[in-house]
Kinemage of the C-alpha trace (Angstrom):
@kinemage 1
@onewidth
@group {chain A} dominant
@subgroup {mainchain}
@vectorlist {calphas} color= white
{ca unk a 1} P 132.276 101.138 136.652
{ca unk a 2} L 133.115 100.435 140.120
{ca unk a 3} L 136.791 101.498 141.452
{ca unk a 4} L 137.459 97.969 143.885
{ca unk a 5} L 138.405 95.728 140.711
{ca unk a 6} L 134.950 94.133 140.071
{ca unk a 7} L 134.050 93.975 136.748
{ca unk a 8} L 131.257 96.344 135.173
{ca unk a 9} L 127.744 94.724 135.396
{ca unk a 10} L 126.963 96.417 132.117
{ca unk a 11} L 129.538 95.644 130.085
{ca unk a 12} L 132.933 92.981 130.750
{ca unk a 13} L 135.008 95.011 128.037
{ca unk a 14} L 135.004 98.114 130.803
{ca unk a 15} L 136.559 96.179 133.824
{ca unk a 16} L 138.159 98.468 136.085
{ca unk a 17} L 141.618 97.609 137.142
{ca unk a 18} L 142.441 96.417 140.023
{ca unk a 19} L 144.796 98.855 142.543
{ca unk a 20} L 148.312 97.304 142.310
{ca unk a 21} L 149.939 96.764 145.948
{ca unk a 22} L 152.168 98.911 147.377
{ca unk a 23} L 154.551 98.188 150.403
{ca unk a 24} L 156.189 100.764 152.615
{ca unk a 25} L 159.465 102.441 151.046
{ca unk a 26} L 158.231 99.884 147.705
{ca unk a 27} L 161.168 101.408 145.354
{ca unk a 28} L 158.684 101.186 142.390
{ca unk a 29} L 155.871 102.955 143.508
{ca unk a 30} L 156.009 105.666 141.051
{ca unk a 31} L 156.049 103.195 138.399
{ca unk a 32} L 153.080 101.633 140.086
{ca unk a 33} L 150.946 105.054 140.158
{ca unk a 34} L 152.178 105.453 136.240
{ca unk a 35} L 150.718 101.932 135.336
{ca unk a 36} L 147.717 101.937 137.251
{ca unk a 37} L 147.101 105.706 135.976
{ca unk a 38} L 147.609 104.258 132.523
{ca unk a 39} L 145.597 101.397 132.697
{ca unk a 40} L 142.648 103.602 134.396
{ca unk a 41} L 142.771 106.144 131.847
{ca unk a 42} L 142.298 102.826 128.805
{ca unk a 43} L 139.465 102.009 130.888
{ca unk a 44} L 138.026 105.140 130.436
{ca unk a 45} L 138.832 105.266 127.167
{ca unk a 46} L 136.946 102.131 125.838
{ca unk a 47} L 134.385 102.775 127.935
{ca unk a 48} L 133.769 106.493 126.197
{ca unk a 49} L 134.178 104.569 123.275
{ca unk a 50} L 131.659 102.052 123.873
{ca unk a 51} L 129.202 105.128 125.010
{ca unk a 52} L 129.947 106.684 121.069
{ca unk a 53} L 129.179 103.965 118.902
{ca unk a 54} L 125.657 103.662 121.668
{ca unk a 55} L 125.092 106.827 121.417
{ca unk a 56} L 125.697 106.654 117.154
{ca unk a 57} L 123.783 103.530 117.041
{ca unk a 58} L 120.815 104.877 118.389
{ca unk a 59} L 120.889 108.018 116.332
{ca unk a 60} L 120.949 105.607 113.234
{ca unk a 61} L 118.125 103.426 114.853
{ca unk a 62} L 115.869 106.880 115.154
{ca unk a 63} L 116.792 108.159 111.779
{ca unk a 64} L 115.790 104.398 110.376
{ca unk a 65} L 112.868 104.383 112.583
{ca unk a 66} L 112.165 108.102 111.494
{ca unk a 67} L 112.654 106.956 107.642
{ca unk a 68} L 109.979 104.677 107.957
{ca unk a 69} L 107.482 105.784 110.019
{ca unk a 70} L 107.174 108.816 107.236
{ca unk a 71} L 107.366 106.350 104.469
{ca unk a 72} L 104.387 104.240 106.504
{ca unk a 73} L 102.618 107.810 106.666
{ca unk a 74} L 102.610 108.505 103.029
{ca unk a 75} L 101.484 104.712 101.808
{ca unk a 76} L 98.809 105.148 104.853
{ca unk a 77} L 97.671 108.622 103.256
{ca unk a 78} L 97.928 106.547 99.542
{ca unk a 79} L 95.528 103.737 101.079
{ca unk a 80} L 92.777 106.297 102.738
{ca unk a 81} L 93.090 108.224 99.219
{ca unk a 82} L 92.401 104.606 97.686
{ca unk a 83} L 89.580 103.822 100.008
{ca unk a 84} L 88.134 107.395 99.577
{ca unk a 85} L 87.795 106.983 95.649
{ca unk a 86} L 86.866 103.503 95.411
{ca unk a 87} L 83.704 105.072 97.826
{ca unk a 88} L 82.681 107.576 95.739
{ca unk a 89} L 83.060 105.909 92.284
{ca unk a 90} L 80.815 102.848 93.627
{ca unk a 91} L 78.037 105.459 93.084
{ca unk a 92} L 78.736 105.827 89.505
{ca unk a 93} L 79.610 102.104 89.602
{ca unk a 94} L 76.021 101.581 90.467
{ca unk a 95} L 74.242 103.279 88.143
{ca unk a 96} L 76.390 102.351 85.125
{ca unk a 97} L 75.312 98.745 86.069
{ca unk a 98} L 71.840 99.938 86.126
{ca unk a 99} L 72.214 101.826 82.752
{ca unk a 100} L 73.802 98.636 81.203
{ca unk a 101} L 70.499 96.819 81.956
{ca unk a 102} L 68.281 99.154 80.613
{ca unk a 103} L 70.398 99.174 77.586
{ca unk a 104} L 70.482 95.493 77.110
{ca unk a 105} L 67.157 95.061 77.931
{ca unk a 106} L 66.032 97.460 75.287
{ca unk a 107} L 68.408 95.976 72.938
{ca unk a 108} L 67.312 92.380 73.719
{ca unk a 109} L 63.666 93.255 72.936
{ca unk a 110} L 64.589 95.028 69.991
{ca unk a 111} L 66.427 91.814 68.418
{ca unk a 112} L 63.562 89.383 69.684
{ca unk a 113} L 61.221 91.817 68.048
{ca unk a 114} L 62.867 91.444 64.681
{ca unk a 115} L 62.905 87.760 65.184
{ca unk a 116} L 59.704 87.425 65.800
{ca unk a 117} L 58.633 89.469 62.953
{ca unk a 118} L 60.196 87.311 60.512
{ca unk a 119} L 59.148 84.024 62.321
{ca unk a 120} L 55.383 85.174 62.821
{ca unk a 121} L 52.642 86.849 60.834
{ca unk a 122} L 49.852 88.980 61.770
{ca unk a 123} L 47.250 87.053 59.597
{ca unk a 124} L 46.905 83.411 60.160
{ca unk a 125} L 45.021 83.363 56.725
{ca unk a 126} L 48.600 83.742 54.622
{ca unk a 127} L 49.769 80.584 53.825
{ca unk a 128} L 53.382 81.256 54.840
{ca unk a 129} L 52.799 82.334 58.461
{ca unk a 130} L 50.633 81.520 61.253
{ca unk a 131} L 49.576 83.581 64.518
{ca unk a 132} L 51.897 84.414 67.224
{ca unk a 133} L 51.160 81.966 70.662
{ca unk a 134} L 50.624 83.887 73.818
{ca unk a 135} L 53.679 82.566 75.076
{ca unk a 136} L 55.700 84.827 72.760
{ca unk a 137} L 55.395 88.036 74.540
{ca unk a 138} L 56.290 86.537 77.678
{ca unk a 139} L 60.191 87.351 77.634
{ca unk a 140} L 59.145 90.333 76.291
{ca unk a 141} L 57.165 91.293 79.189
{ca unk a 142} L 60.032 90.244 81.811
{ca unk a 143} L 62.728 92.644 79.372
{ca unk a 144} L 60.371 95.095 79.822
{ca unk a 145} L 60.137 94.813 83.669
{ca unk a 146} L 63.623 94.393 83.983
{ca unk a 147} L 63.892 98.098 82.340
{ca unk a 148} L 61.312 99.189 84.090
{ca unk a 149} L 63.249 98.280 87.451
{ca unk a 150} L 66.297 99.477 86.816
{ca unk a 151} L 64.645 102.964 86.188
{ca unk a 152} L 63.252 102.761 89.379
{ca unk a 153} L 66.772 101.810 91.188
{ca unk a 154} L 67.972 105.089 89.345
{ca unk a 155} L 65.707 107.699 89.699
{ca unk a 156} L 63.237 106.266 92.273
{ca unk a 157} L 64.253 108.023 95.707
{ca unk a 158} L 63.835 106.715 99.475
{ca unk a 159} L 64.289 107.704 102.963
{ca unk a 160} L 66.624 106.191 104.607
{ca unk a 161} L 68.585 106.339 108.678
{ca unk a 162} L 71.331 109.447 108.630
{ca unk a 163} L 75.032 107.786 108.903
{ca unk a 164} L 76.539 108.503 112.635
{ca unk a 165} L 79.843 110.628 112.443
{ca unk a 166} L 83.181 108.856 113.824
{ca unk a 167} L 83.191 108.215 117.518
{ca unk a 168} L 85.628 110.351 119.506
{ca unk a 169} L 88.814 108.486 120.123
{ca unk a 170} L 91.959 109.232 122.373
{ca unk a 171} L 94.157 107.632 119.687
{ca unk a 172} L 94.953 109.029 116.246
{ca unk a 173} L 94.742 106.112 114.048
{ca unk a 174} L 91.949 104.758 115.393
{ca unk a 175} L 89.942 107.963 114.834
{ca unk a 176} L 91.179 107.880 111.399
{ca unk a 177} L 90.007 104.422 110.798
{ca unk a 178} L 86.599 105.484 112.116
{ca unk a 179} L 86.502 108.809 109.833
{ca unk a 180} L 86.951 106.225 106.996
{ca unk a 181} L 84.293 103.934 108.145
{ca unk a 182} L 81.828 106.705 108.474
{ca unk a 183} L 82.462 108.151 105.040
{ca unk a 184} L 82.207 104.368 103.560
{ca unk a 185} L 79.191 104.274 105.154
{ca unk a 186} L 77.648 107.561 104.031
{ca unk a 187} L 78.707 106.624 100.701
{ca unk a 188} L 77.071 102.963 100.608
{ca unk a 189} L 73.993 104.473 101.900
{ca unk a 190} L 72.422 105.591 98.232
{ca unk a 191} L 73.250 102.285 96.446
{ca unk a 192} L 72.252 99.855 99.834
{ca unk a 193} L 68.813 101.662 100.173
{ca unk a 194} L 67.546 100.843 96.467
{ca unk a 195} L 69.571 97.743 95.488
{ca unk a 196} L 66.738 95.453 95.789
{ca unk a 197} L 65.356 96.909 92.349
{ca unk a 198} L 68.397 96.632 90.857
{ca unk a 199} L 68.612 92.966 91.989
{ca unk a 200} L 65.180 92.208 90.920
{ca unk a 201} L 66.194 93.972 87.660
{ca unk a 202} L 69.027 91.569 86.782
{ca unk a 203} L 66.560 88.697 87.886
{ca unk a 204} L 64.153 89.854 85.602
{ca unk a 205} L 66.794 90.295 82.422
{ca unk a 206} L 67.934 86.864 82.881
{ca unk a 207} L 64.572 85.741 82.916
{ca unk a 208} L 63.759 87.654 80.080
{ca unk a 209} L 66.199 86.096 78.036
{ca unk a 210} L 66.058 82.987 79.327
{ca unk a 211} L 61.927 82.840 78.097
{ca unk a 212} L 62.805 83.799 74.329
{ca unk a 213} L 62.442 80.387 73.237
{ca unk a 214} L 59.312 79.956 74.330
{ca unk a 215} L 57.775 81.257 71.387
{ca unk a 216} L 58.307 78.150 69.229
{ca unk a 217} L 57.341 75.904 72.173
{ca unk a 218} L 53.902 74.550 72.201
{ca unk a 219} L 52.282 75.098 75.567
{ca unk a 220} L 48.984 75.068 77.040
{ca unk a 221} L 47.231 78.047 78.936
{ca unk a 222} L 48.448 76.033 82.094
{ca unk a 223} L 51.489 76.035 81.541
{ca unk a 224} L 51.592 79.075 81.074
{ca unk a 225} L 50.385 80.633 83.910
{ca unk a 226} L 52.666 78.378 85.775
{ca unk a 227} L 55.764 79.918 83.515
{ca unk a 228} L 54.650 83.622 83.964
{ca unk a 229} L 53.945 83.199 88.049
{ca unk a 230} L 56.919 81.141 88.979
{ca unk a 231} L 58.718 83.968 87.385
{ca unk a 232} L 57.247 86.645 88.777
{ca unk a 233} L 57.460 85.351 92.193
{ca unk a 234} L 61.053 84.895 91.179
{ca unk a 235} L 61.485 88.074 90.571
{ca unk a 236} L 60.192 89.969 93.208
{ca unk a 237} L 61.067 87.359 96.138
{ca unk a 238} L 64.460 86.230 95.708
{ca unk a 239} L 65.993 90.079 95.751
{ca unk a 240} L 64.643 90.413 99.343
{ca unk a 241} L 67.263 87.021 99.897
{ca unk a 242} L 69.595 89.216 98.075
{ca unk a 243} L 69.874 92.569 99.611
{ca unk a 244} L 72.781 93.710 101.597
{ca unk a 245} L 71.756 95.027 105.061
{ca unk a 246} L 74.091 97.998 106.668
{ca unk a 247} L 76.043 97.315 109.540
């Protein structure tokens, strides 16, 4: 407010009244000095008002502001929780995919056996069977390795770099961010360092399955080698393609 009539920078409503005239001997005078002491006194009334509903305004902006910054604390806390299980059940995630190979490898074979048992016979002399061809234990072979990998991913154990801690950080949230980054890391570190056999497992499954036909194809000794190498190198070249490397 400023007391020579000029309006209020701040705020228009809160213009200060201008000092009324007065003239020697001016018979109204006192009526003068009971207006302008009036119409001061309104002034200073809306402009206490105007301070209030600021001053209530702002409390309601902090208490909403308040309100959610503790509600963005609590879903924050929710998401690290989140991030912090989905970490440690990848583990388990792991070797339950690992398991489920070995168990439908085993079961594959099993089946293929059977099949082959009733397609085949020992002893080419009986005049319902004939021999089993080479080719016929291929997919076994690969069902096999596939098992045989998969063990390996499981139980077979490796050195492997130690996971840095979270880098010092002024800020809060950023060290928090880091803390989760390390223990993702840390956590990734047992499936990362083996998951070439695992890849090379699943290669080898599909494989596997993928050759049980080749029983009842006719195929020459050639051919064969060229089936069971171009697999192979399948096998154990395309996982290195394959593997995830840590950051």
């Amino acid at each position: 407010m400023v007391a020579d009539g000029d309006s209020n920078p701040t705020d228009d409503a809160v213009a200060w009244p201008p000092f009324p005239d007065i003239a020697p001997n001016d018979p109204r005078i006192e009526f003068k000095k009971i207006l302008y002491q009036a119409q001061t006194e309104a002034v200073a009334a809306r402009y206490q008002a105007i301070q209030d509903a600021a001053k209530t305004q702002a409390a309601a902006d902090t208490e909403t502001s308040q309100a959610a910054w503790s509600n963005e604390y609590v879903l924050d806390q929710a998401v690290h929780s989140a991030y912090l299980d989905v970490a440690k059940a990848a583990i388990d995630r792991a070797q339950a995919r690992a398991q489920f190979i070995q168990t439908a490898g085993a079961a594959v074979s099993t089946a293929y056996a059977a099949i082959l048992a009733l397609s085949y016979k020992a002893d080419s002399t009986s005049p319902s069977g004939h021999p089993l061809a080479v080719q016929g234990v291929f997919a076994t072979l690969f069902l096999g390795l596939a098992i045989a990998l998969s063990a390996v991913y499981l139980a077979y154990l490796t050195k492997h770099d130690p996971v840095p801690g979270p880098a010092a950080t002024p800020g809060l949230d950023e060290y928090q961010n880091r803390r989760l980054d390390a223990f993702i890391q840390w956590a990734a570190v047992p499936i990362l360092s083996r998951v070439y056999f695992l890849h090379a497992s699943v290669i080898s499954l599909a494989i596997g399955v993928a050759l049980l036909p080749l029983a009842y194809l006719p195929l020459s000794i050639t051919m064969d080698i060229v089936v069971v190498f171009a697999a192979i190198v399948f096998v154990f070249v395309v996982p290195g393609l394959l593997v995830i490397r840590r950051p």
